[in-house]
C-alpha positions as a LaTeX table, in Angstrom:
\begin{tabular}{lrrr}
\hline
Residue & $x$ (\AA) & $y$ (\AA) & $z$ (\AA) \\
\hline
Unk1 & $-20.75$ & $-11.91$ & $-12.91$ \\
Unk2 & $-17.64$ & $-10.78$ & $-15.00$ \\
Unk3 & $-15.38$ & $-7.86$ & $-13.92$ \\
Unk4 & $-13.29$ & $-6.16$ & $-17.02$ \\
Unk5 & $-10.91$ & $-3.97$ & $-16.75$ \\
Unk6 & $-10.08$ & $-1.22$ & $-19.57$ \\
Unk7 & $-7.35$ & 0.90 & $-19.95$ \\
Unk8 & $-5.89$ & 3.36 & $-22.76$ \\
Unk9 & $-2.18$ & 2.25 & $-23.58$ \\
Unk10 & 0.17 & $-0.84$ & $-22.54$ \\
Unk11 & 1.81 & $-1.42$ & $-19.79$ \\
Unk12 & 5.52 & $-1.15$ & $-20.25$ \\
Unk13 & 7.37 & $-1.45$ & $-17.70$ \\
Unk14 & 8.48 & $-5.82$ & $-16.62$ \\
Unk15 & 7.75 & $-5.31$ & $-13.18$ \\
Unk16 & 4.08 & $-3.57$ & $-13.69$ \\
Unk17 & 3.84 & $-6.14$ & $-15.56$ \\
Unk18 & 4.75 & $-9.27$ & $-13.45$ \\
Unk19 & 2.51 & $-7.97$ & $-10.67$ \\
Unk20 & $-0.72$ & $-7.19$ & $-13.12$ \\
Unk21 & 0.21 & $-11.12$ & $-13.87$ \\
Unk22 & 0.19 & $-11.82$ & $-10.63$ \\
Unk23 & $-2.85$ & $-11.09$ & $-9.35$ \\
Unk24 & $-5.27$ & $-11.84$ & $-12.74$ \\
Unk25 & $-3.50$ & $-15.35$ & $-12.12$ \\
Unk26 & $-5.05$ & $-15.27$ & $-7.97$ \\
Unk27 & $-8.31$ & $-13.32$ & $-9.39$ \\
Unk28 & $-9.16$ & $-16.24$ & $-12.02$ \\
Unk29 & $-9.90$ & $-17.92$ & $-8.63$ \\
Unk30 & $-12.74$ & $-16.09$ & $-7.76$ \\
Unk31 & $-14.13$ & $-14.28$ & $-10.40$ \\
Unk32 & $-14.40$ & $-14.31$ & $-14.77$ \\
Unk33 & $-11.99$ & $-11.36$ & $-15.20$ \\
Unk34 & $-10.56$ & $-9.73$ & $-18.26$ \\
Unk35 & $-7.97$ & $-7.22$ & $-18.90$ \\
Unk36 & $-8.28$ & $-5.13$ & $-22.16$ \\
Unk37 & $-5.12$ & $-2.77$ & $-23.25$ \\
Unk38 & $-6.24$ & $-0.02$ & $-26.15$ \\
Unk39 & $-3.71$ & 0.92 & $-28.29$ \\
Unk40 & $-2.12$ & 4.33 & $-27.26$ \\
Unk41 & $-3.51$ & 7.13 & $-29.94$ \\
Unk42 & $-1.38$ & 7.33 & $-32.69$ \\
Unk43 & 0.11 & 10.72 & $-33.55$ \\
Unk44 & $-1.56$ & 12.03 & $-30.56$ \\
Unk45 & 1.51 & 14.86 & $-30.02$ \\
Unk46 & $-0.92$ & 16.34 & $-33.24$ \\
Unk47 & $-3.79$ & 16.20 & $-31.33$ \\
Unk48 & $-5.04$ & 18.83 & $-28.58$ \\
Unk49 & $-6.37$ & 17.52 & $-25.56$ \\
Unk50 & $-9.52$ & 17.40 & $-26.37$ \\
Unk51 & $-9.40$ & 15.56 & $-29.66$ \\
Unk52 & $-7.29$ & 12.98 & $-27.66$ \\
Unk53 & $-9.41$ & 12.33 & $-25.32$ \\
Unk54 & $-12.64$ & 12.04 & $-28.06$ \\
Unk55 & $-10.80$ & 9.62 & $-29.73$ \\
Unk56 & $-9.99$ & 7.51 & $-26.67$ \\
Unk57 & $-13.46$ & 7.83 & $-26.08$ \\
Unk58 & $-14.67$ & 6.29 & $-29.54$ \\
Unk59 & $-11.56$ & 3.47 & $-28.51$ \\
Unk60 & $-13.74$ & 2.58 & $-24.63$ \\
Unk61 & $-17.30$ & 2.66 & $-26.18$ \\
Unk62 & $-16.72$ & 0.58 & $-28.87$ \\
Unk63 & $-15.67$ & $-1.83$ & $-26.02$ \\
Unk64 & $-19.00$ & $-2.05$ & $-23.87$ \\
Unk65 & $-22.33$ & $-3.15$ & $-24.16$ \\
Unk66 & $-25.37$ & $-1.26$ & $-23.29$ \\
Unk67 & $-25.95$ & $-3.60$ & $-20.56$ \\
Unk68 & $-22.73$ & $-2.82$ & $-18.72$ \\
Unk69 & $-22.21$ & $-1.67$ & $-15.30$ \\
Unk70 & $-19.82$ & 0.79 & $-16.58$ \\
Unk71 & $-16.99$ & 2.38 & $-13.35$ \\
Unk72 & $-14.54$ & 5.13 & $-13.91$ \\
Unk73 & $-11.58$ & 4.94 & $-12.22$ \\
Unk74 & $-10.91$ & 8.73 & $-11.61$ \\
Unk75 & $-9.45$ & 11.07 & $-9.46$ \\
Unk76 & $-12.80$ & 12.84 & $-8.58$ \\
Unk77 & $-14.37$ & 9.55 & $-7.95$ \\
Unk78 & $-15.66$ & 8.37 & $-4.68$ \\
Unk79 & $-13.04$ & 6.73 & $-2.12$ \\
Unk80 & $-13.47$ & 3.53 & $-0.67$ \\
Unk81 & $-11.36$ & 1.78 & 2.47 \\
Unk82 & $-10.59$ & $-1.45$ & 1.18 \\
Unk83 & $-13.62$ & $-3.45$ & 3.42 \\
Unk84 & $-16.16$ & $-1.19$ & 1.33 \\
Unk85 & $-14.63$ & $-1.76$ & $-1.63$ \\
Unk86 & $-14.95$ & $-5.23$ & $-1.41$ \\
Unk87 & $-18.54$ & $-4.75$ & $-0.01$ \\
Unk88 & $-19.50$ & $-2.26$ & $-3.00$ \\
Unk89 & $-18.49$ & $-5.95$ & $-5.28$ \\
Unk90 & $-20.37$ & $-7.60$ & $-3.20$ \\
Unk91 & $-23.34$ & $-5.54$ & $-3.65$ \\
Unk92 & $-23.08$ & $-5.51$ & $-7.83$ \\
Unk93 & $-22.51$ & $-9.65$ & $-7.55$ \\
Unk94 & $-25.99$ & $-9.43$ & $-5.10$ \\
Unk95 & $-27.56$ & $-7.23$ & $-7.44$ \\
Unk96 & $-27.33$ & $-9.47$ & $-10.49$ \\
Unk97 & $-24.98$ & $-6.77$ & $-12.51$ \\
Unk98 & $-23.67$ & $-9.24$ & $-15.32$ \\
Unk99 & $-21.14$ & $-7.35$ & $-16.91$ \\
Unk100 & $-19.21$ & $-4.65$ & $-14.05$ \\
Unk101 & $-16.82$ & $-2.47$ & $-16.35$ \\
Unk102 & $-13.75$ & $-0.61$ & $-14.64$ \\
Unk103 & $-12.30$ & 2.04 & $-17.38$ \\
Unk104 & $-8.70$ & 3.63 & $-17.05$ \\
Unk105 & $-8.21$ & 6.84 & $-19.23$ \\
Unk106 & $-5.75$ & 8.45 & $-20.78$ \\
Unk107 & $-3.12$ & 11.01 & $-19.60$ \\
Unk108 & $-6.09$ & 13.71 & $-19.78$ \\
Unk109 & $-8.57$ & 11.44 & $-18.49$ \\
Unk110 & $-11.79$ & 10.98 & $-19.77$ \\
Unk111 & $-14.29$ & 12.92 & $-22.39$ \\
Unk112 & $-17.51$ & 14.03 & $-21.72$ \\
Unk113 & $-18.93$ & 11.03 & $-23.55$ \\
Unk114 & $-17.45$ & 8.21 & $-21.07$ \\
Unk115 & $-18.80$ & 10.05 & $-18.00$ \\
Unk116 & $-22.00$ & 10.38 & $-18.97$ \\
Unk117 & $-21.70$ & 6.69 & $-20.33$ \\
Unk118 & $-20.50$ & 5.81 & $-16.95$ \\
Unk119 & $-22.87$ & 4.34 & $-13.82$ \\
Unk120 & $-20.31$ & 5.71 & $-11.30$ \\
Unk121 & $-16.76$ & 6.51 & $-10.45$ \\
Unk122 & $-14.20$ & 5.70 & $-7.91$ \\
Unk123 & $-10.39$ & 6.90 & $-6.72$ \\
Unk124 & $-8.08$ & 4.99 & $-5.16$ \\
Unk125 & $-6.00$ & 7.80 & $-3.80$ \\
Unk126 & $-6.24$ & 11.61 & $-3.34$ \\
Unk127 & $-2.40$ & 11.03 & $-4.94$ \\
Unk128 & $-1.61$ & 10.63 & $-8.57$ \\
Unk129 & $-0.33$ & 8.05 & $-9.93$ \\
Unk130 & 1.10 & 6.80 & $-13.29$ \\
Unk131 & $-1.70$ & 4.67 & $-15.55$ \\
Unk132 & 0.10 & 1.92 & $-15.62$ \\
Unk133 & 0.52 & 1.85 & $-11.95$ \\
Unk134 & $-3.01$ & 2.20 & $-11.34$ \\
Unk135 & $-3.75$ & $-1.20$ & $-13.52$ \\
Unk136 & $-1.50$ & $-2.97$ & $-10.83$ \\
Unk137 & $-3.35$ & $-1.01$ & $-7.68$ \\
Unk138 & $-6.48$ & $-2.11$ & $-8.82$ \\
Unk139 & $-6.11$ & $-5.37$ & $-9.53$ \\
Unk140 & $-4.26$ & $-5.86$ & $-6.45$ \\
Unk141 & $-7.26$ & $-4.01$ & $-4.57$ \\
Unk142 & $-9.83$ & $-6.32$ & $-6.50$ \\
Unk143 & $-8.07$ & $-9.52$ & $-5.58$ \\
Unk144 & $-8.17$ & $-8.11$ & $-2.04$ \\
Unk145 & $-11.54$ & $-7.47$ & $-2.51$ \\
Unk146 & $-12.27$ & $-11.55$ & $-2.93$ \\
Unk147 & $-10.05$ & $-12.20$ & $-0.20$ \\
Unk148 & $-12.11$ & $-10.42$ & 2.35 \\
Unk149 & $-15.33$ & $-11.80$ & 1.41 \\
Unk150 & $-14.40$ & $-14.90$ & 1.43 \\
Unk151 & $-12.94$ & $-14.27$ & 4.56 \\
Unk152 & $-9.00$ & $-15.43$ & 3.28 \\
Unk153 & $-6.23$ & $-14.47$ & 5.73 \\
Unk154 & $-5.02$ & $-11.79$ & 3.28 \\
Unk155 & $-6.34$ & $-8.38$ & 4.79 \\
Unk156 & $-5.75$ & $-8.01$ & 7.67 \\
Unk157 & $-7.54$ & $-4.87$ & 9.75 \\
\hline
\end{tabular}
């Protein structure tokens, strides 16, 4: 199996990006992983909400296949403790999924288009949190993820 991750915009800021770095270096351990970045909309400050998010939206599905296991990560999504989350990987690795897609939006989240494109959703936290933040939580809770089922002194419950 190979686990993407894509999100709208890079990730600025050295330390979000020393600890995304981090963990894709521990994840290439256990799983093919890749991290996509889409270019931030250009002249989006012309653009209402909506259009925004439609063009992110052309931006994501140009990146999948149509036999992706596509997951949003969104704040209406389902929650997950981190020993389900790593069981819900578990189950797509069981399941044969080839391709499991995780899909960061932009500042508005997501059009119409990418949830229906989607198989499901998840949130991390009833909290917000900046984009680029969320890159680091999730790898972080990915790598975790690995830990745990390969029973690694990481987690600890």
């Amino acid at each position: 199996m190979k686990i993407s991750l894509i999100a709208i915009g890079k990730t600025e800021d050295k330390y979000l990006v020393e600890g995304i770095g981090k963990y894709l270096g521990r994840l290439k351990h256990y799983i093919n992983f890749s991290f996509t970045a889409i270019p931030d909309i250009k002249n989006s400050k012309n653009l209402s909400e909506a259009q925004q998010k439609s063009k992110e939206a052309e931006l994501i599905l140009k990146q999948l296949t149509n036999s992706d296991v596509v997951v949003l990560l969104d704040e209406k999504g389902k929650k997950y403790s981190s020993m389900q989350f790593s069981q819900y990987i578990n189950k797509q690795m069981v399941g044969s999924v080839q391709n499991l897609v995780f899909i960061i939006g932009g500042p508005y989240g997501f059009d119409e288009s990418i949830y229906q494109r989607s198989n499901s959703s998840i949130s991390l936290s009833d909290m917000t949190f900046s984009h680029q933040m969320v890159r680091l939580f999730f790898v972080e809770q990915l790598y975790r993820a690995f830990t745990i089922l390969k029973n690694e002194p990481y987690h600890h419950e």
